[in-house]
VMD Tcl script that draws the C-alpha trace (Angstrom):
set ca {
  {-34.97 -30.08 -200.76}
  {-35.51 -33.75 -201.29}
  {-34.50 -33.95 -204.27}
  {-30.99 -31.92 -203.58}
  {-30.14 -34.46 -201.50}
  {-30.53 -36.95 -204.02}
  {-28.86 -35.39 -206.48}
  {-25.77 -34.55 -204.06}
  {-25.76 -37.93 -203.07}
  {-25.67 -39.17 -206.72}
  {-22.70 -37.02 -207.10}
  {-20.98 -39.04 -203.92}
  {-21.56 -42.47 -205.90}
  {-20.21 -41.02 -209.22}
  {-17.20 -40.03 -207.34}
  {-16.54 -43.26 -205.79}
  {-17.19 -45.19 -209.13}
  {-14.49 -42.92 -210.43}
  {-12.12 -43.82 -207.48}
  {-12.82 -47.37 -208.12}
  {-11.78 -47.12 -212.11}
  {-8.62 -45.50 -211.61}
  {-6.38 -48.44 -212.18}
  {-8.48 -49.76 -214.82}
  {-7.65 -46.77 -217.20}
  {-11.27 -44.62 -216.87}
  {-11.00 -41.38 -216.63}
  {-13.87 -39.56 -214.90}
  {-14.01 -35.93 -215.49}
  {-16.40 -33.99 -212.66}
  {-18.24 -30.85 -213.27}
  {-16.37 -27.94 -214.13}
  {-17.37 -24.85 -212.73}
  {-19.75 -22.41 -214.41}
  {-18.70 -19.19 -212.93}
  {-14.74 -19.06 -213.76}
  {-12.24 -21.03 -216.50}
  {-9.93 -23.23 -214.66}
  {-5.80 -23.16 -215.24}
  {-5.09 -23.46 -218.49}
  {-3.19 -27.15 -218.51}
  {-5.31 -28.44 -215.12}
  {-7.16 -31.11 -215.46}
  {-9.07 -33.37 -213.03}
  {-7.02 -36.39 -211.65}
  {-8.90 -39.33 -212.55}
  {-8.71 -41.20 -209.29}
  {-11.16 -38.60 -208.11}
  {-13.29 -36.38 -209.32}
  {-13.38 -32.57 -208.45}
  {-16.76 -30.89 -206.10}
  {-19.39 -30.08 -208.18}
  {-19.03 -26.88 -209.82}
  {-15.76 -26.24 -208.19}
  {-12.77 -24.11 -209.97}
  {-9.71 -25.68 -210.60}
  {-7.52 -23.06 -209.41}
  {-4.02 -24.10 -209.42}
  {-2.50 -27.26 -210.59}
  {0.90 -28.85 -211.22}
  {2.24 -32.72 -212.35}
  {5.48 -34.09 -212.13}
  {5.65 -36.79 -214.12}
  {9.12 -37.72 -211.45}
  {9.70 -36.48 -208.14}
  {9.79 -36.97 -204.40}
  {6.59 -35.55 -202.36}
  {6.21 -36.68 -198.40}
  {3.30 -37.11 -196.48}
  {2.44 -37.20 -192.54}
  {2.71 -40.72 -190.92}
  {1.65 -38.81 -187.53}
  {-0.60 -35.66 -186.49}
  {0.83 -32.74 -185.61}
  {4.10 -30.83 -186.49}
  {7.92 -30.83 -185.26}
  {9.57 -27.54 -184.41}
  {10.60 -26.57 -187.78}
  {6.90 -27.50 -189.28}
  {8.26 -30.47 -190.37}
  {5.72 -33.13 -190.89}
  {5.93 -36.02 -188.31}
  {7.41 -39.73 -189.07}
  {6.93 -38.09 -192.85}
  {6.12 -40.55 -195.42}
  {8.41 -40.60 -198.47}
  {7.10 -41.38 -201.95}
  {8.76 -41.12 -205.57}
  {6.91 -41.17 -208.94}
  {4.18 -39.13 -210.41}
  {2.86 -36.45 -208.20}
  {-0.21 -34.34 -209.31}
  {-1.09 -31.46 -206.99}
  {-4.48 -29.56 -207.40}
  {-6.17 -26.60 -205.48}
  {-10.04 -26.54 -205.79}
  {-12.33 -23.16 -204.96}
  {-15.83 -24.96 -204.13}
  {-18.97 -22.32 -205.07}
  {-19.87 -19.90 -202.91}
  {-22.51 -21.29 -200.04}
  {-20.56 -24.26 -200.05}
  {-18.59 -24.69 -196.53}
  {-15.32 -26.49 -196.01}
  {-17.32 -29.42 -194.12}
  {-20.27 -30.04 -196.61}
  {-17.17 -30.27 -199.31}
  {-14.94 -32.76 -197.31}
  {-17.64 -34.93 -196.11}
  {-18.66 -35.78 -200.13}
  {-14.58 -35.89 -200.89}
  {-14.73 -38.49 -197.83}
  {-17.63 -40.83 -198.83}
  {-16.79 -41.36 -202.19}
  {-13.48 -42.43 -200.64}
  {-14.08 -44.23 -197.80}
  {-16.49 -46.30 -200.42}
  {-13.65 -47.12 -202.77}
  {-11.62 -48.44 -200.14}
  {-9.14 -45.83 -198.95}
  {-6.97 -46.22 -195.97}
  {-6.97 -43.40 -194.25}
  {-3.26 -42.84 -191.80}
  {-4.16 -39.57 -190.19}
  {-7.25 -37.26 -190.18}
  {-8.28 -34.40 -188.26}
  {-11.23 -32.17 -188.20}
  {-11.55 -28.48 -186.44}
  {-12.29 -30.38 -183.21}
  {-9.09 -32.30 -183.51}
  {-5.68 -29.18 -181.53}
  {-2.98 -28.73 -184.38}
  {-5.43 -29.60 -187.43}
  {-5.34 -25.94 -188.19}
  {-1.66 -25.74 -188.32}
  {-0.89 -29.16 -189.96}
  {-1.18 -27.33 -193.94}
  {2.23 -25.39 -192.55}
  {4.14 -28.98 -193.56}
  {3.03 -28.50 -197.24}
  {1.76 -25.24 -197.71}
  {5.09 -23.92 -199.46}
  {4.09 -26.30 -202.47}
  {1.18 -24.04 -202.80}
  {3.61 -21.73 -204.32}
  {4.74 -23.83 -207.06}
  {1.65 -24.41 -208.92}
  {0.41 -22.69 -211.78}
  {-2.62 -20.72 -211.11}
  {-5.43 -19.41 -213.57}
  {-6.39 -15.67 -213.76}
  {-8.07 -14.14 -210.76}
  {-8.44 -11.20 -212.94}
  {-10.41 -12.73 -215.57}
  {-12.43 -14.44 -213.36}
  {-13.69 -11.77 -211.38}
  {-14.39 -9.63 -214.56}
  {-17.27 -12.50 -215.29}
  {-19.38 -11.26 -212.49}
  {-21.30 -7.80 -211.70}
  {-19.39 -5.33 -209.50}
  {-20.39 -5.80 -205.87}
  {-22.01 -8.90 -206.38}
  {-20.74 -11.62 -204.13}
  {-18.43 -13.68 -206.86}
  {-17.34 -10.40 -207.67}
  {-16.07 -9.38 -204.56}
  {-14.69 -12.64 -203.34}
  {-12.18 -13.57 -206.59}
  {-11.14 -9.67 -205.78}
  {-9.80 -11.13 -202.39}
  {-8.36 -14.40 -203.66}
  {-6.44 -12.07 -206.39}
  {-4.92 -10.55 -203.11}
  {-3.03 -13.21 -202.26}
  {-5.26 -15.22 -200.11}
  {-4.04 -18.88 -199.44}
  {-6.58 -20.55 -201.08}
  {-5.57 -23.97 -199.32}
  {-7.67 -23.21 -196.30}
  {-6.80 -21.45 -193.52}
  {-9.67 -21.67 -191.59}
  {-12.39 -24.48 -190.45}
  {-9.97 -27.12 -191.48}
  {-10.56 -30.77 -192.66}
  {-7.48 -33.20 -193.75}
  {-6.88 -36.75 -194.05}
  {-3.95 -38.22 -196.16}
  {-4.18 -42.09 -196.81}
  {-3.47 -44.92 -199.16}
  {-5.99 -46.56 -202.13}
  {-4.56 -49.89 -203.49}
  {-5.99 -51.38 -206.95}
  {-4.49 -54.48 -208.63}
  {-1.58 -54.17 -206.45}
  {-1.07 -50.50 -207.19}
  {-1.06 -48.27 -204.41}
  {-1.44 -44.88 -204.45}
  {-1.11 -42.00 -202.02}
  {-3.63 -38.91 -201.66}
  {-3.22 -36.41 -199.10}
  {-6.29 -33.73 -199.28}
  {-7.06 -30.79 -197.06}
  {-10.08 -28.97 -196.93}
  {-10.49 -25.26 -195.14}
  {-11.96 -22.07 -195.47}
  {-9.81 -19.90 -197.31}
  {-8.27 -16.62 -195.61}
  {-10.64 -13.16 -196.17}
  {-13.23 -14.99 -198.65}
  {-15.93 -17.06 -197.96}
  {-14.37 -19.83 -200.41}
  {-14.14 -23.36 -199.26}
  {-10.77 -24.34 -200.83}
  {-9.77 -27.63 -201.15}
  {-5.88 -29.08 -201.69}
  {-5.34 -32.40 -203.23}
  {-2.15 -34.46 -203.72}
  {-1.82 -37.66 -205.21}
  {1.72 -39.52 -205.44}
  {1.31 -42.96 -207.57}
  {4.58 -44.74 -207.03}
  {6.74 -46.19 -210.04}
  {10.28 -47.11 -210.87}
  {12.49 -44.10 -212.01}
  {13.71 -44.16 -215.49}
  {17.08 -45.06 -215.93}
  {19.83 -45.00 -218.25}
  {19.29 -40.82 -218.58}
  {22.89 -40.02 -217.19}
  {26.44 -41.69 -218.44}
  {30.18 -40.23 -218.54}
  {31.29 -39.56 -221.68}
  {34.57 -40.50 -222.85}
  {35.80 -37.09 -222.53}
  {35.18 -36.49 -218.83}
  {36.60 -40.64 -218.50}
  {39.77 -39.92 -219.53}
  {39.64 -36.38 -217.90}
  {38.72 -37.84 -214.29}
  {41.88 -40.81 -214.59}
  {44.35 -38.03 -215.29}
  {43.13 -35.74 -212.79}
  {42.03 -38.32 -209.97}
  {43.18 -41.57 -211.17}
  {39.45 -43.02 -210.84}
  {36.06 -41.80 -211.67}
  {32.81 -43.50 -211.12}
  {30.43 -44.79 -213.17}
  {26.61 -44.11 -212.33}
  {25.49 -44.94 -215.79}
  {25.70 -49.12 -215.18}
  {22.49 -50.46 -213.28}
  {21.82 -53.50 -211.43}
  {18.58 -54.85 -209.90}
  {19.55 -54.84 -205.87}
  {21.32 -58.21 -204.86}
  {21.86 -58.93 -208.58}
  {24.87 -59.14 -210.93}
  {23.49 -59.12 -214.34}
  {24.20 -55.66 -216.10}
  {20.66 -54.03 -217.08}
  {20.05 -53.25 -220.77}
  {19.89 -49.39 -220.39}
  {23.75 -49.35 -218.93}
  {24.67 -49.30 -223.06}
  {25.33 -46.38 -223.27}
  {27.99 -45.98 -220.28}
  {29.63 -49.04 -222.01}
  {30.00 -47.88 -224.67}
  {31.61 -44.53 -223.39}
  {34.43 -46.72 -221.70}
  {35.07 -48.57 -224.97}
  {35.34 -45.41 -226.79}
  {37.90 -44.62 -223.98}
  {40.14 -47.88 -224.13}
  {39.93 -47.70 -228.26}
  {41.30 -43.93 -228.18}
  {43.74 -44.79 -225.84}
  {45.61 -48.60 -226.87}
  {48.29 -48.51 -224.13}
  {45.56 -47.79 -221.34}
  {44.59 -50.32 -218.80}
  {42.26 -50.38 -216.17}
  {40.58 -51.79 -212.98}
  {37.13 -51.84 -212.95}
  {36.26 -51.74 -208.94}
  {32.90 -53.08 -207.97}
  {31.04 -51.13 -204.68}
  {28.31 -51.87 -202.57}
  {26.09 -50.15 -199.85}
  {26.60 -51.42 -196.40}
  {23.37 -53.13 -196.08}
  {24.55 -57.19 -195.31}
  {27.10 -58.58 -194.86}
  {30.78 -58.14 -195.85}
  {31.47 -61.45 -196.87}
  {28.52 -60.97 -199.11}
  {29.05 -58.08 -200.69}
  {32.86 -58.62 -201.58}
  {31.53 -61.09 -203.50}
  {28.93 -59.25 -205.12}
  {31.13 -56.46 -206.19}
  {33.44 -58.87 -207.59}
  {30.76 -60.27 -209.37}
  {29.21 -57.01 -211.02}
  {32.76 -55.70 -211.87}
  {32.76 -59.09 -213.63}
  {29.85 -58.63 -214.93}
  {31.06 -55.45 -216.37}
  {33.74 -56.42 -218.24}
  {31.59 -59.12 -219.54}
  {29.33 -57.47 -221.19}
  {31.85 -54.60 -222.37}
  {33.55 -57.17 -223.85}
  {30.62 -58.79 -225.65}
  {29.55 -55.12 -227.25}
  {32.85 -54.28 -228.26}
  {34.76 -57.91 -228.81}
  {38.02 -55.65 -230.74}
  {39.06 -54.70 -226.83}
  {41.82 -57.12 -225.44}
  {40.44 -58.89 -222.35}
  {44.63 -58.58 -221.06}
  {43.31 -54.60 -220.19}
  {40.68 -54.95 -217.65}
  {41.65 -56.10 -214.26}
  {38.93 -56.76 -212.13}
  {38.53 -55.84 -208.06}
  {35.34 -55.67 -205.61}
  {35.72 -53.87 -202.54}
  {32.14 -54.53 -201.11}
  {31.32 -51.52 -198.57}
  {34.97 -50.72 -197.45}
  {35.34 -47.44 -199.69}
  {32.19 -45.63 -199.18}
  {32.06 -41.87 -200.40}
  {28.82 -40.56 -199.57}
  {26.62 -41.26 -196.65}
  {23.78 -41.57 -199.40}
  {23.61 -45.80 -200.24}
  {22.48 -44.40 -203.93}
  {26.19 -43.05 -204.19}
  {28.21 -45.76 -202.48}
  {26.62 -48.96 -205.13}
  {29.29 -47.82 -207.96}
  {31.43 -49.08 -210.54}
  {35.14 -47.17 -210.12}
  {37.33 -47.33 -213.18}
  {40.41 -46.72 -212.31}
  {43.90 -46.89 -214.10}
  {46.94 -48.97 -213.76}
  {48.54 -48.32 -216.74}
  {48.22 -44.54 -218.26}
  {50.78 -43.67 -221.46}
}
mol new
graphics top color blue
foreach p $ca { graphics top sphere $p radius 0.5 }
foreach p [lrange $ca 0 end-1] q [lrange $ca 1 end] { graphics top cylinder $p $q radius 0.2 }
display resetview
């Protein structure tokens, strides 16, 4: 017994060490199970190694998307997560089986230590003890769903018929929600490293009609989206003047407050030149819009500036275009079209001049 302990507490220490080398590159790869084949494509995350001899079940990453997370316990009335925490960039989402004999708490409590020693910040937690801890998986259990999942099949056909594996992975293939239904454990926090901070929610619970302990990670690691990905062609320019006399441009970037045109707004440039050199007699506005966040005064003159801007830097990719074409306007927050901020900081062109 003795030495069980010692070796389960090594485990906790290796875990930690791996939380601890996450933003340094490591990876640390924990101990695959022996009595299945985890989802083809799954692999462990490496700011945290998996249970000993646990199955990697199901598993999904996005290497961009939007994932929230609980800033309070307990639920609203449409099992909505409370004062939810939004977070963009990569999101990695894995569902772990532990062995059999291995309960939800035994599981959660090593998950927990090797945490709590790499210096997470934990923003909500619950235990069985805690009223709503068993409902609190019905705010993410519909991403469940989404992952891919290995064969249940397979993995019950390594085992005798009757014995207890056997008979178990014939349940999960039922449908069971392996997330934990049952006995449940949950915390959702922050780790920071070299002024990196990323977010793991992980929920721990005894899964419905086996006697699995499944466990439910998600880890969001915040970065800047790529950009430059979407532009108007020249094509669907001209189309939107003629139709609508304006059309905006989503494909020009700024950093927020700033005027300079990023590098990766090229290619929407040079869509508009192609415009103005297929069409000679055509002459436009280019209309600078902001959000409503500050002030007016401000932002008149920092939609003035980035329409500026614009034809500035047109100009200096495509010097054949006659400055005498592009009039220049900011309107600041007075035309918004969209309550979404993301949609109102735009770049109109519109036309003056249309032969």
């Amino acid at each position: 017994m003795q030495r069980g302990i010692s070796l389960q507490r090594a485990r906790v220490l290796l875990a930690g060490l791996a939380v601890l080398c996450v933003f340094q590159g490591a990876w640390a790869q924990g101990s695959k199970a022996t009595w299945a084949e985890d989802v083809p494509g799954g692999q462990d995350h490496p700011l945290i190694q998996r249970f000993d001899d646990s199955w990697l079940l199901a598993y999904q990453q996005l290497s961009y998307d939007a994932t929230t997370f609980p800033g309070k316990m307990g639920l609203d009335d449409k099992n909505g997560l409370l004062a939810p925490v939004a977070v963009e960039g990569r999101i990695t989402r894995l569902l772990y089986v532990a062995p059999l004999g291995k309960t939800p708490v035994e599981v959660f409590r090593n998950y927990e230590q090797a945490l709590a020693g790499a210096g997470f910040k934990a923003v909500v937690s619950c235990t069985p003890k805690v009223a709503g801890c068993d409902q609190i998986r019905f705010g993410f259990h519909d991403r469940y769903n989404e992952l891919k999942q290995a064969d249940y099949r397979a993995a019950q056909a390594r085992h005798p018929a009757r014995s207890p594996l056997n008979e178990n992975l014939f349940r999960t293939g039922q449908g069971a929600n392996m997330m934990g239904t049952g006995d449940i454990y949950f915390t959702y926090g922050t780790l920071t490293r070299n002024g990196v901070t990323a977010h793991l929610m992980l929920h721990t619970g005894k899964a419905y009609s086996t006697e699995f302990a499944g466990t439910y990670i998600e880890i969001a690691e915040p970065k800047a989206m790529p950009t430059g990905q979407v532009t108007v062609n020249a094509d669907a320019l001209r189309n939107g003047l003629a139709a609508d006399g304006k059309i905006a441009l989503y494909g020009i970037y700024f950093d927020t407050g700033k005027a300079e045109v990023k590098p990766e707004s090229r290619a929407q440039l040079d869509e508009v030149a192609k415009l103005l050199k297929a069409q000679p007699a055509l002459k436009v506005f280019l209309v600078g819009h902001t959000d409503n966040q500050g002030q007016l005064d401000a932002n008149l003159t920092l939609s003035q500036k980035r329409a500026q801007a614009v034809a500035d830097a047109l100009l200096e990719r495509h010097p054949g275009i006659d400055r005498e074409r592009i009039e220049l306007v900011g309107r600041g927050w007075e035309e918004p079209v969209s309550p979404d901020s993301e949609l109102n900081r735009r770049v109109e062109v519109q036309w003056f001049t249309l032969e």
